[in-house]
Backbone as CSV, one residue per row, in Angstrom:
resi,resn,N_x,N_y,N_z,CA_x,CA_y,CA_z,C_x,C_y,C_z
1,UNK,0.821,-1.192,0.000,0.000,0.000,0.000,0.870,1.264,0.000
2,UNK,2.300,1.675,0.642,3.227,2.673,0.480,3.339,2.958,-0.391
3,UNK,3.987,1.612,-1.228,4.803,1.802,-2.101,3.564,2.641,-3.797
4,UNK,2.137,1.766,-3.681,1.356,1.917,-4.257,1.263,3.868,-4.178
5,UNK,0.936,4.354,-3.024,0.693,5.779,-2.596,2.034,6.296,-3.072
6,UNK,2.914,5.858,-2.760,3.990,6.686,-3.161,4.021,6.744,-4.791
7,UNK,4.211,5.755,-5.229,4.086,5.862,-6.742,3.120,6.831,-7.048
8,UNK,1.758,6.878,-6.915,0.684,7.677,-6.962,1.039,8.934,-6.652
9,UNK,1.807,9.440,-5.517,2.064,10.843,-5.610,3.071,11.252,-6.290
10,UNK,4.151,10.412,-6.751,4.984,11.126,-7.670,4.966,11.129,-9.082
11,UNK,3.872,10.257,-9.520,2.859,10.862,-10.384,2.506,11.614,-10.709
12,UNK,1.652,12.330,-9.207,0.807,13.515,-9.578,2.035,15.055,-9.227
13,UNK,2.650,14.829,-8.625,4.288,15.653,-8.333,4.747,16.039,-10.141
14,UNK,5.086,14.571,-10.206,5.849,14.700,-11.842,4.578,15.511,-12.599
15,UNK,3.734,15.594,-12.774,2.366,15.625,-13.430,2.104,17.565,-12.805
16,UNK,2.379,17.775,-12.034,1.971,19.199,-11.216,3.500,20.340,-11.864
17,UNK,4.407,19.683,-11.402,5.519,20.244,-11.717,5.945,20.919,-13.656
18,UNK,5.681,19.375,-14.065,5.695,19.947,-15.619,4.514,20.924,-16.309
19,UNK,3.383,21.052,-15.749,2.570,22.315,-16.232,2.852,23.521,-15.566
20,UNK,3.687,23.647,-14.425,4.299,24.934,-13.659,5.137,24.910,-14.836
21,UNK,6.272,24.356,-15.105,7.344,24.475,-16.351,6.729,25.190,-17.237
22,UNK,5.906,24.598,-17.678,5.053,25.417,-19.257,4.825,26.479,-19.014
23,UNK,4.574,27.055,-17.884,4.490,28.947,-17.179,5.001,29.422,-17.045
24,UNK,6.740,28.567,-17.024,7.827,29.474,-16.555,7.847,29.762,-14.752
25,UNK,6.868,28.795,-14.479,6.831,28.946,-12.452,7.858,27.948,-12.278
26,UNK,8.088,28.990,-11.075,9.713,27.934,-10.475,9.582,27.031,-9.497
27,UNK,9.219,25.988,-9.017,8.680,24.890,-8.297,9.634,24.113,-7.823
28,UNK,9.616,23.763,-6.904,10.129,22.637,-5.853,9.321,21.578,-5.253
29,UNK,9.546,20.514,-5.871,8.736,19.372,-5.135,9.526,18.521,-4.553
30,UNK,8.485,17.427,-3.410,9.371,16.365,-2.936,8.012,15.644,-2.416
31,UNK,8.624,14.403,-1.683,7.178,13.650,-1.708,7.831,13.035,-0.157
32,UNK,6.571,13.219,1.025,7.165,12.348,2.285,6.164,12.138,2.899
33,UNK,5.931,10.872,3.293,4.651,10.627,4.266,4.773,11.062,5.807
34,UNK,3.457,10.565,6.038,3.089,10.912,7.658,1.977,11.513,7.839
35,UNK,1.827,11.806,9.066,0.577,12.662,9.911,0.295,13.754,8.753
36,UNK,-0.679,13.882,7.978,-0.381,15.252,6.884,0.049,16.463,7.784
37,UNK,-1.196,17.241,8.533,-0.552,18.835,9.072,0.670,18.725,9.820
38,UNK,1.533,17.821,10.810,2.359,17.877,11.023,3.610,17.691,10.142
39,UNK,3.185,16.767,9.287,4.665,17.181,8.089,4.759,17.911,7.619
40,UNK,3.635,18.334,6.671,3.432,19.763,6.567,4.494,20.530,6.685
41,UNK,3.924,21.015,8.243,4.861,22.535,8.990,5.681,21.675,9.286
42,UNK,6.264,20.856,9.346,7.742,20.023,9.765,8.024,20.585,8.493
43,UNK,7.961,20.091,6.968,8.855,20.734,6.106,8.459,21.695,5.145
44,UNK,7.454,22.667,5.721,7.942,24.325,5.571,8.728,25.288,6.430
45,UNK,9.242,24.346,8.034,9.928,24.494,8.521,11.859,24.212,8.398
46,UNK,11.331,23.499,7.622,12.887,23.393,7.039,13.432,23.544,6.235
47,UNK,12.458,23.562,4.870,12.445,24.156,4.270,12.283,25.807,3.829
48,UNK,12.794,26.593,2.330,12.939,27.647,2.390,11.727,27.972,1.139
49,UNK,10.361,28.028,2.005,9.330,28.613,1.024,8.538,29.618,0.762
50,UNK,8.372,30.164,0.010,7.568,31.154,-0.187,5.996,31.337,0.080
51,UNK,5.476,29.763,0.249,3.884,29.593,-0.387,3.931,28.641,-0.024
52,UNK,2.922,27.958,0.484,2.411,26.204,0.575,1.099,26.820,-0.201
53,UNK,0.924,25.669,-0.890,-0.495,25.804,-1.572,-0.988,24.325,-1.278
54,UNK,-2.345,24.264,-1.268,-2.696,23.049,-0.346,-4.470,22.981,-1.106
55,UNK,-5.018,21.769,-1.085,-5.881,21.806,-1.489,-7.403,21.688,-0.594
56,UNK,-8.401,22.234,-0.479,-9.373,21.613,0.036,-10.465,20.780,-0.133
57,UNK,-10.835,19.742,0.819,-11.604,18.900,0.244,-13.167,19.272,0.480
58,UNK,-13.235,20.154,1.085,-14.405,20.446,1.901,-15.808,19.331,2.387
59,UNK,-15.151,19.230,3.713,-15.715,18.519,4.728,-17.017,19.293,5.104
60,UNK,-17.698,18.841,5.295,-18.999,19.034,5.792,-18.712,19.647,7.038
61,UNK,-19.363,20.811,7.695,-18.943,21.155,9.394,-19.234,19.927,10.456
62,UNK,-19.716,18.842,10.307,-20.067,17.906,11.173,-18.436,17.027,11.008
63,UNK,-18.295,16.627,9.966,-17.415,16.128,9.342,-15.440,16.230,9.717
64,UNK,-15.785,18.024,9.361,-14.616,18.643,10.169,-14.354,19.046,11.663
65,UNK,-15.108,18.920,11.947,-15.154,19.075,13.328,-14.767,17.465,14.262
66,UNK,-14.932,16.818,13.598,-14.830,15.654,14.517,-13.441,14.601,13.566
67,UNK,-13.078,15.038,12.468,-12.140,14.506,11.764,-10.361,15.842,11.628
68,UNK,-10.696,16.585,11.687,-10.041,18.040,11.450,-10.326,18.268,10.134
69,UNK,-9.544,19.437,9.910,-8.923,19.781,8.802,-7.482,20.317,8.263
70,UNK,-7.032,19.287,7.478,-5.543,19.232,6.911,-5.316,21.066,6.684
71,UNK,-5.816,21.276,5.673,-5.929,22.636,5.438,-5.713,23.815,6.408
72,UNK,-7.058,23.527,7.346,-7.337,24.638,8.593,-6.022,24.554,9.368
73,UNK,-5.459,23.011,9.742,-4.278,23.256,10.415,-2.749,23.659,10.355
74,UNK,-2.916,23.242,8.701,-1.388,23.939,8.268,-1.703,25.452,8.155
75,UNK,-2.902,25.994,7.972,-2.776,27.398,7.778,-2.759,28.293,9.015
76,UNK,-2.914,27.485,10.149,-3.058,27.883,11.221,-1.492,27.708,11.686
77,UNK,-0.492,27.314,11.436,0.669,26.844,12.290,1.587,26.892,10.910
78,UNK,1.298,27.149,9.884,2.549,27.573,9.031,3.111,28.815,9.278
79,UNK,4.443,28.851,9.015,5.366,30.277,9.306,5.176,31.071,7.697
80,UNK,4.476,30.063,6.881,4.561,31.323,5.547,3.053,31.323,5.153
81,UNK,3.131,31.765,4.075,1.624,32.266,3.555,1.097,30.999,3.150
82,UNK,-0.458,30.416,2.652,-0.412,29.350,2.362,-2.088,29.530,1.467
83,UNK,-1.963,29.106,0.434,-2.850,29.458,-0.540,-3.835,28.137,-0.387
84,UNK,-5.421,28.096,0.190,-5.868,27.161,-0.135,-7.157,27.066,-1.468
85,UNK,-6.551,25.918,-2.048,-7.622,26.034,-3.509,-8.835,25.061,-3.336
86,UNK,-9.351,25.306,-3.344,-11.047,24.627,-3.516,-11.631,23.997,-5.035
């Protein structure tokens, strides 16, 4: 199942990165599991970024409230700006 997910995100990495290229946007990717919001701010913390951009899935308020939200918490505890797209 890792190895499956991992393949799958560097997929969509390889796949995200080359249409930034076609814009001339300058991008940095990398791919690492775990707890999502804590890796997260673990590596925009160690990293040197300008932007996290992050997606939302939008949870129902019953939903988020009793599951979190990935989103709500990196934007809440990131040190940089963080763009969420819907």
């Amino acid at each position: 199942m890792v190895e499956v997910s991992a393949e799958a995100g560097a997929n969509i990495l390889a796949d995200a990165e080359a249409r930034a290229k076609t814009e001339d946007v300058q991008v940095e990717t990398f791919l690492t599991m775990g707890e999502a919001v804590g890796t997260i701010i673990e590596a925009s913390k160690n990293g040197k970024f300008d932007l996290i951009v992050i997606g939302a899935r939008g949870l129902s308020p019953i939903k988020e409230i009793l599951l979190g939200s990935v989103s709500h918490g990196v934007t809440i505890h990131a040190r940089c700006p963080v763009l969420v797209v819907k």
